[in-house]
N, C-alpha and C positions, 0 to 999 in steps of 0.2 A: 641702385646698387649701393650695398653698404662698405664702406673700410672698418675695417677690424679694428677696434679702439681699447686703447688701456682703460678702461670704464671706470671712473671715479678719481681718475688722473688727470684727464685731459680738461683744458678750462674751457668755458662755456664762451670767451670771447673769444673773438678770432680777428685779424690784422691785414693790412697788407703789408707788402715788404717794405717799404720805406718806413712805416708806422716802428715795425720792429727793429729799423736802423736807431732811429731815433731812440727807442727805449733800450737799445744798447748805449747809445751816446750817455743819456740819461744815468743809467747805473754807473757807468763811467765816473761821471762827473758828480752825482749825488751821494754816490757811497766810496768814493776813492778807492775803486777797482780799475785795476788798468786792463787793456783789451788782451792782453796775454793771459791774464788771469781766468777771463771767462772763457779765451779760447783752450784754454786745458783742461776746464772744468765742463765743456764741451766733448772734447777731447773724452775726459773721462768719462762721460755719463753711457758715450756712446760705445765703448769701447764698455762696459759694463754691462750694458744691451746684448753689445755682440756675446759676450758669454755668456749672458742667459739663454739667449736664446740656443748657441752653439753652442754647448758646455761640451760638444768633446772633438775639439778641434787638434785636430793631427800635430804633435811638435814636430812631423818633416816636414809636410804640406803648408799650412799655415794661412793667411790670408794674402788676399794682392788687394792694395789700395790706387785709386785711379785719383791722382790729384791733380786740381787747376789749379789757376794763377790766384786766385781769392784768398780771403780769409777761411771759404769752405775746403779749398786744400789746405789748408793751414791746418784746420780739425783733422784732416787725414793724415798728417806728420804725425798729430798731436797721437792719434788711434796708433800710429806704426811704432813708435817711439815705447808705448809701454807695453805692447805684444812683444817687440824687441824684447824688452825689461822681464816679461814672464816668460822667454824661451820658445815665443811662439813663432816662428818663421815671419818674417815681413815683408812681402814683395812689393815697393814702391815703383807705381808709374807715375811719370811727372809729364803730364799734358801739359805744361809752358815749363820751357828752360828756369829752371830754379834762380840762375844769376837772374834772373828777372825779378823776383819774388820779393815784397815789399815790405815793412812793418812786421805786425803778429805771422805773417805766414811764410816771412822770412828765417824770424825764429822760430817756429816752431822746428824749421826745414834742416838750420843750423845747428841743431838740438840733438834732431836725428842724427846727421852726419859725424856731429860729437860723439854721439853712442854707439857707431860702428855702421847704422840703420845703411845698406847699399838703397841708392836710388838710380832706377834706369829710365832715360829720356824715352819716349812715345817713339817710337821707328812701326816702318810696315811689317815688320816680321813678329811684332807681339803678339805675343795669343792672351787667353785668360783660364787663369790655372788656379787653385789654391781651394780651399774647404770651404771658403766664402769670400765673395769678393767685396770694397768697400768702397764704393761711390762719393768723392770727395769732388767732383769735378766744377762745377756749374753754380750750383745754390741758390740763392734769390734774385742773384743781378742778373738773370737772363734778359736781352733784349734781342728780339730777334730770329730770326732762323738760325737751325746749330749747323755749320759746317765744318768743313775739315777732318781734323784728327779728334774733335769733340764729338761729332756724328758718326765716327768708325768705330771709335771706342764704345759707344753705347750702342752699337747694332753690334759689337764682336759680345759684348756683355749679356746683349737680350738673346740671343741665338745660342750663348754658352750653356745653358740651363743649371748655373752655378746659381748659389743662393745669394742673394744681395741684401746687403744692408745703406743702404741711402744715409747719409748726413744732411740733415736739418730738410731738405726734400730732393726730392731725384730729379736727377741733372735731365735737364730740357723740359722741364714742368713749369709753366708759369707761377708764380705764388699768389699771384693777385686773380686771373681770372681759372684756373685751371685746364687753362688749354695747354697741348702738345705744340711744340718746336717744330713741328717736324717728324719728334721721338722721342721720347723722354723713356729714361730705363724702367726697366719693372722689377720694383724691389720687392722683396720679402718680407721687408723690416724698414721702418722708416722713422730715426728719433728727431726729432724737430726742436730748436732751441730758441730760449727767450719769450716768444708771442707765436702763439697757434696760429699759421697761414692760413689764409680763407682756401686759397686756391688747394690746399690740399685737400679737400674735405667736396667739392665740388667739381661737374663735369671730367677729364680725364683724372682725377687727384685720385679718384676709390678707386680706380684701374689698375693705377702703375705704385701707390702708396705700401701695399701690403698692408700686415699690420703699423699702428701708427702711436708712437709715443710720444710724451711732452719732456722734456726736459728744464726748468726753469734757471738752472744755474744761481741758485741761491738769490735770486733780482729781490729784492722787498716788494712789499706789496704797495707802498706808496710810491714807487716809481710805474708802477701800471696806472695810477690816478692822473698822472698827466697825459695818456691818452686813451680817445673816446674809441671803444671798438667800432671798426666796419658792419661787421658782422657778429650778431648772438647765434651759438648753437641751439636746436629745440632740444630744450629736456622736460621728464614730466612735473618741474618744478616749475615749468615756466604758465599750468595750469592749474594744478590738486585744486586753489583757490577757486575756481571754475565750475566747478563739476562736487559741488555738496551733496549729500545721502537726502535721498526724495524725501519731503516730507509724508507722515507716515496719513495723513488724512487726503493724500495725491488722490486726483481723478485725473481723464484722459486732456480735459480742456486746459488743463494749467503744465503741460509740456508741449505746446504747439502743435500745427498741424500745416504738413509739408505742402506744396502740391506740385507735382514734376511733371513737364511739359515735354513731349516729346513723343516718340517712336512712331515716326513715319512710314508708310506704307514698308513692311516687310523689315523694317527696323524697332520691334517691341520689345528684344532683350535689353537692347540700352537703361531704356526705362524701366523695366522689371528690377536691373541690378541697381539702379540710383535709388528707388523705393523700399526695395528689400532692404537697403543699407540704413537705410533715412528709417526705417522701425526697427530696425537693430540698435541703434546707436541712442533712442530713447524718445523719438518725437512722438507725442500723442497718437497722431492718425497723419495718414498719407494719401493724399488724391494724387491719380493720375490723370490727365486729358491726354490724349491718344487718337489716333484713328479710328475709327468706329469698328472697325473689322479684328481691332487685339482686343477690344474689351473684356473676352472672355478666357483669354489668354491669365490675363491678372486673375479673375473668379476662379481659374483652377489652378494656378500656382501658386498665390498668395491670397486668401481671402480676406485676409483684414488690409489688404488695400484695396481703397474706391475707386472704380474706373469708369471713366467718363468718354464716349464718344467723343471726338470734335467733329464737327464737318467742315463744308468748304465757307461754311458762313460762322464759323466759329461755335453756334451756340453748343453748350452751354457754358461760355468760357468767361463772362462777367459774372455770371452766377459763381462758379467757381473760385474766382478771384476775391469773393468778395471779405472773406473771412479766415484765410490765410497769414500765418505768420512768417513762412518764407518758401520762396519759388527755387526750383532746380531747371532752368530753361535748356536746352541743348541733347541731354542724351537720345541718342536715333532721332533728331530731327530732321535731318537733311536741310535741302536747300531750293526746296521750291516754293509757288506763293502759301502755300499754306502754312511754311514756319516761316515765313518772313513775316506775315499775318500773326501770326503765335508770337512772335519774338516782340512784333511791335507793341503788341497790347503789351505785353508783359513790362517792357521796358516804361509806359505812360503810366506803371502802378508808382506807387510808393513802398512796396512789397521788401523786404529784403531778400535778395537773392543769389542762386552761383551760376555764373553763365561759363558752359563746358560745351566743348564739340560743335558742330555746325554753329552753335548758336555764337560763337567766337568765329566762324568762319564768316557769316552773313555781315558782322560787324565789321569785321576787316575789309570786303568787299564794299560795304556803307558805311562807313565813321559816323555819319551825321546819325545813324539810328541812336547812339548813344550819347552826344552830344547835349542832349537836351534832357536827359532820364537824370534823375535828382536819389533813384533808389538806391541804400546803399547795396554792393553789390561784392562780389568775389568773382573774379576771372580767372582761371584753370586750365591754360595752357600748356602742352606739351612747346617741344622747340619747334616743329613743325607748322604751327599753330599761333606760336609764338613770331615765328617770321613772318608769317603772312599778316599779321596785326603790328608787326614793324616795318613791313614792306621790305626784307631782306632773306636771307637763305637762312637756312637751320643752321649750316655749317657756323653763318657769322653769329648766332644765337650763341651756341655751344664754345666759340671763339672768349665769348665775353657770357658766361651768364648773369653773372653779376651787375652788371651794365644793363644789360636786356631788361631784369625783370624790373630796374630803376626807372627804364624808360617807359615800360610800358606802363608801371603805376602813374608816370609824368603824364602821359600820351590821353591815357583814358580812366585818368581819378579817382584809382578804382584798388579792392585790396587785389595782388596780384599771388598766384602760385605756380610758378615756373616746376614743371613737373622733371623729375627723370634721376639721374645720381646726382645724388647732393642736392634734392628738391629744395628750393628757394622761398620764401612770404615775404611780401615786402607789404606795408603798411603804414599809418602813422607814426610806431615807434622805432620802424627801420627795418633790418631785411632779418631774418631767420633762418636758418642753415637745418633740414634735417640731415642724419648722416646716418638714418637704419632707411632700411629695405634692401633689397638686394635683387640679383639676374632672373630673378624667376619672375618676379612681376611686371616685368614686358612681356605683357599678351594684353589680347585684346579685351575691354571690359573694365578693367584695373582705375583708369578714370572716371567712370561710370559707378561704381562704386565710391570711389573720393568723392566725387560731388554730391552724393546721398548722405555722407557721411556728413559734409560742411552746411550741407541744407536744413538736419536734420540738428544740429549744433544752432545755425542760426534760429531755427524756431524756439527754440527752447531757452531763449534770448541771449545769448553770447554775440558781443559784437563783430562785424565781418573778420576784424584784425586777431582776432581770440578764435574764434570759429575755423579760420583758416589753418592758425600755428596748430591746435587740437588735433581736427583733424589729417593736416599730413602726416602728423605724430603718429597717432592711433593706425595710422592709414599705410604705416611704413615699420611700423612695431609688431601690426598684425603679419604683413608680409612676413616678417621674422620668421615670428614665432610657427606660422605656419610652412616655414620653408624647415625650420628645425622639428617638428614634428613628422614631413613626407618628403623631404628635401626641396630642391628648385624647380626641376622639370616637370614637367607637366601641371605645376599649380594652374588652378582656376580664379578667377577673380573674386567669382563667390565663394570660394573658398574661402578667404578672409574674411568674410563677414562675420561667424562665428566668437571667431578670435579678437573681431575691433571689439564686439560688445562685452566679451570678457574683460579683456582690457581696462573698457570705461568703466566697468562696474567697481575693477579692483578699486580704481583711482579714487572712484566717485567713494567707498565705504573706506578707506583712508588705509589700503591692505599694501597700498604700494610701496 
């Protein structure tokens, strides 16, 4: 699933929350700005958001701000204070007693109150009223389950069907892993200040973010030097160098040649779509080994792929192997002896390869099949998929993605791509954040496709770490573009094929 992004605004690193304490502190102390200064200039950005986006906000009605005890209710003074200022109604709620309220979100508070700004204390009888409402509540120090009057307020909020606008991210959102609270609101609108949150952009983050803007608060760019991102976003910058215009005296032998393993009994579509994508995307030529009984399945759906019987003694599957520049192991293999047999030999090549579906589930079930394989290799789990090769539930997967696909690169040495909103790579130079695709590409196939694509990348020699970031790029761009052409429902998997290869080509002739 994609979040709506200010495109050509938003930075390409992303933090976690304490990272972006810090490079508060930082500006702080580097450029002699005191924290009231940014918190108004926070204040402001967001409050400038809100009327672009509302530009015709009622002067009866106005907006209702929900603020906590934080510095992020503090930004909510700061948004009420100059609504006040343009005549625009301001309805303040104060989730913690303001005599509470400490430092910058003290004054901000005392600020309002100087300017006339009424604020009413949180009671059970509050409703949510106003043209828009503005989520100051929570912010990045969430630790924990949201209870009480933080949890009433954001279900009185999500059930209002009032537009929302989130300050810096929506109150019960983790920043660091993207998990929910509990509940976290679902904005409309969400400006984010300082350092881009990883958690926003990952698992529930595309959900409840809305569209998503940066605000940087004037910070210079040498105070982002003192720290090192968590997380890079993929952009197609992070490739063009990758992917050069063929040379013009090209034949089929000098772009690789694929060979995808799979499609067990009554399971051939798997393989069909990893193949089809894998000669979309540009590799020379495509073998499949298969079942003996779909061979002719590929002869009449795609001819320029080679399809090979296997039987129960493999042959012809060292012949096969023998001149292959990279393996797709897993699409429709199931999990009997005949892909465990498939799997093993594969893993004893020195092949580069992407291991997807069953053949990630067999691993899981035996660790040791891959313990001993030296091939480099790409693993492409879902979270489902993902647990069972961490030996925990999806739920704790999706709890922490970011954690997840760390361990699993730890676990089993391997490039990893944690699939699903806010697809994950993690490899030698650290983890990579896609943030396009979107709800339509949960169906079935969609990974079967991706590994065709990463297989078909690896032959063509892009190393696994390169081959990975590419492809879930291309693989989550095509979705796009293909969901803006017929919308979300009912896309097909194959249906993006089309669209990846256009895609590669634009990049590859330097059209992008």
């Amino acid at each position: 699933m994609s979040v709506s992004l200010s495109q050509g605004r938003l930075p390409v690193s992303l933090y976690r929350a304490e990272q972006v304490r810090r490079l508060d502190q930082a500006a702080i102390e580097a450029e002699g700005i005191d924290g009231y200064t940014l918190m108004q200039r926070a204040g402001q950005a967001a409050f400038d958001a809100l009327l672009n986006r509302w530009p015709d906000l009622s002067r009866t009605v106005g907006i209702q701000i929900f603020c906590g005890a934080g510095n992020n209710g503090g930004d909510g003074y700061v948004v009420a204070l100059l609504a006040h200022k343009q005549q625009i109604p301001a309805r303040v709620i104060a989730l913690a007693d303001p005599e509470t309220l400490q430092g910058e979100a003290l004054q901000a508070y005392q600020d309002c109150v100087a300017a006339g700004v009424k604020t009413e204390l949180w009671h059970d009888e509050i409703g949510v009223s106003g043209d828009v409402v503005v989520d100051a509540m929570l912010g990045t120090g969430l630790s924990g389950p949201i209870r009480g009057n933080y949890a009433e307020a954001i279900r009185r909020i999500n059930i209002s069907n009032t537009p929302v606008l989130a300050l810096d991210i929506p109150s019960g959102l983790n920043a660091d892993t993207g998990a929910e609270a509990g509940q976290a609101v679902r904005a409309d609108l969400t400006i984010t200040f300082v350092g881009m949150k990883q958690g926003l952009l990952t698992g529930a983050g595309p959900a409840v973010c809305g569209e998503l803007q940066f605000a940087g608060l004037e910070i210079a760019d040498r105070v982002y030097e003192q720290e090192q991102p968590a997380v890079q976003r993929l952009t197609h910058n992070n490739f063009v160098s990758l992917l050069p215009p063929r040379e013009r005296i090209a034949h089929k032998g000098m772009h690789g040649h694929v060979l995808v393993l799979g499609g067990n009994h009554g399971m051939a579509g798997a393989a069909v779509m990893a193949a089809e994508a894998g000669l979309a995307i540009g590799a020379g030529k495509v073998t499949v080994g298969t079942q003996p009984e779909h061979t002719t399945i590929f002869n009449i759906r795609c001819p320029e792929i080679m399809a090979y019987g296997l039987d129960q003694q493999l042959d012809p599957l060292d012949k096969l192997l023998a001149d292959k520049q990279a393996l797709v192991v897993g699409p429709g293999l199931d999990k009997t002896d005949w892909s465990l047999q498939v799997l093993t030999k594969a893993l004893a090549t020195e092949i580069p390869m992407v291991l997807d579906a069953d053949a990630l589930n067999l691993i899981a079930e035996q660790p040791e099949l891959i313990r001993n394989s030296t091939a480099p290799r790409v693993l492409t789990p879902h979270s489902g998929e993902a647990a069972r090769l961490l030996k925990c539930t999806a739920a704790e997967v999706e709890a922490d993605r970011i954690g997840a696909v760390r361990e699993m690169k730890e676990r089993y040495g391997s490039c990893v791509i944690l699939k699903g909103a806010g697809s994950l790579v993690t490899g030698p130079s650290g983890i990579r954040l896609c943030c396009h695709g979107n709800p339509g590409m949960a169906v079935a196939g969609m990974g079967d496709v991706l590994s065709g694509i990463v297989g078909s990348l690896l032959a063509q020699g892009l190393e696994p770490e390169q081959a990975a970031g590419v492809a879930v790029w291309l693989h989550a761009m095509a979705g796009d573009e293909c969901a803006a052409a017929s919308g979300e429902r009912g896309m097909r998997a194959t249906d993006l094929v089309p669209y990846a290869r256009k895609l590669i080509n634009k990049i590859s002739s330097g059209g992008w």
